[in-house]
C-alpha angles and dihedrals in degrees: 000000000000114000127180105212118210119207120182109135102129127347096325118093105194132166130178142166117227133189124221091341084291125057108078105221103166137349124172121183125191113199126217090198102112085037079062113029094094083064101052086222137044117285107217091205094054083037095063091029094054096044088053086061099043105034095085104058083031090076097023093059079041096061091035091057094048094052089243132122122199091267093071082049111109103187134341122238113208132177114254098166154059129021134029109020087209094051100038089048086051095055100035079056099059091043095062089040083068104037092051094041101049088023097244121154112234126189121213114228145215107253094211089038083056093058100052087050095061096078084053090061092062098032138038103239124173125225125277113056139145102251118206104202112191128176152134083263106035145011108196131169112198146138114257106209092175147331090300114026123068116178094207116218105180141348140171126298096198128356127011124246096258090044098061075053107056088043099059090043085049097044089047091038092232098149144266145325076025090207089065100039090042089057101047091048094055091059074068103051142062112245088208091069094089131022101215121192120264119209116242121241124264127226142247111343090002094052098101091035106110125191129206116175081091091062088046096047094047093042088047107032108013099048092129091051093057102042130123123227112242095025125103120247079227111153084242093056087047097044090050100050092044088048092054106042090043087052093042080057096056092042097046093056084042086057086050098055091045090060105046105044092039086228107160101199133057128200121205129206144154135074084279084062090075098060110115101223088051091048094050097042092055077051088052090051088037092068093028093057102029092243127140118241132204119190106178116232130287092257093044100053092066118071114284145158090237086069091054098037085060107047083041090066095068093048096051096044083057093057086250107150133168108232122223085270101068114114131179127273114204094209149028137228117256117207143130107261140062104327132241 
């Protein structure tokens, strides 16, 4: 079975064709990175307007790469939430263009449902499993207990996790998109150089639950406060020293939950799993507990159509279809049982 797969949820526009929820045909993904890069920050007005003017020759060149024309196409997959209201409804519009105009059915998908699902398209992993879902919109730990079933832990209260990200690149200038620039910088730098505040655990219900406006604030407005005698205040000290202390937060409520479900395999996803220090340090649990650890590839933590082409697949081999009324939700609901 043969899916396109329709990603639009912020400033990618991404399409793929996928086989059987596994095989990886085709994915092209056009970047609104130098669109955005003036503003430090996506502009949700250029996002929805430039992906109005892409989305077309971005599937077509995906079905063209992968040999195949509209008519091998089973279903289409498309995007639906979360994220830009503009750019998801862009993309949730063209998907039902095609699908009313070559009568194919097409299934509308779960953004943050899409991204556990990328390290599935490159492994074979079992359910269930502890997901770490980091991105510039959300930071979730939950148990996926299948496809289409997530038991969240813990999120975030305030900013995610690539948010606090964007915003301290955007506070130093250090460039764009500030989650890139922030990791190769801290290659550069020395994490010892500040001490920043970590947030204590919560308990019961709360326990998983991780802030980080505080680490934002002290990085932004309390560098004095943090900072080690006898180490530079050079961007690449402060870079490395955010980077680690944001990452030790994540990993520390991860442990946790290690410890305490007895789950002994956790699944990655999101544009933050590809940052180098979080990818080392689940490494680094990954020898200390025994677990076995998947952290989808480079070009699969970012958004992308192959991620939703995927997941579509089991949704469309189920009979499950979106109907013409189907519109896009900008956000989701957070709260602790079965999601969504």
């Amino acid at each position: 079975m043969l899916v396109l797969g329709i990603e639009t949820s912020c400033d990618e526009c991404s399409a793929a064709v996928v086989r059987d929820g596994r095989h990886l045909l085709s994915m092209v993904t056009a970047t609104q990175i130098e669109i955005h890069k003036p503003y430090m920050g996506v502009v949700p007005e250029l996002a929805s307007r430039t992906h109005v003017e892409w989305i077309n020759g971005v599937a077509k060149k995906a079905l063209a790469d992968a040999g195949v024309s509209l008519d091998d196409i089973f279903g289409i997959a498309v995007t639906n939430r979360p994220g830009l209201s503009g750019s998801l409804l862009t993309g949730l519009s063209f998907a039902k263009g095609l699908a009313f105009a070559s009568g194919k059915p097409f299934v509308a998908i779960d953004h943050m449902f899409g991204h556990i699902y990328a390290a599935h398209l490159e492994n074979d992993i079992e359910y269930p499993y502890i997901g770490l879902l980091v991105s510039g919109g959300h930071t979730i730990l939950a148990i996926i207990k299948g496809y289409e079933e997530m038991q969240v832990l813990g999120t975030t209260i305030d900013d995610a996790v690539g948010e606090a990200f964007d915003k301290v690149a955007k506070f130093y200038n250090l460039g764009y998109p500030g989650g890139v620039v922030i990791d190769k910088l801290s290659k550069l730098g020395d994490p010892n150089a500040f001490s920043f505040p970590h947030p204590s655990l919560h308990k019961g219900d709360h326990q998983y639950d991780i802030s980080y406006s505080g680490l934002k604030t002290a990085v932004i407005n309390q560098l004095d406060q943090f900072h080690n005698a006898g180490y530079e205040k050079s961007n690449e000290n402060i870079s490395a020293a955010f980077q680690k202390t944001a990452i030790d937060m994540l990993t520390k409520r991860l442990l946790l939950a290690i410890d305490n479900t007895g789950l002994k395999t956790v699944v990655t996803g999101g544009g933050v799993a590809a940052n180098s220090y979080l990818r080392k340090s689940i490494t680094d649990i990954s020898e200390q507990k025994g677990v076995t650890v998947y952290n989808p590839s480079l070009k699969l933590c970012g958004d992308n159509g192959a991620m939703i082409a995927g997941l579509g697949y089991h949704y469309l081999k189920n009979n499950v279809k979106s109907g013409f009324e189907t519109t896009a939700h900008s956000r989701i609901p957070m709260f602790r049982k079965a999601y969504p």
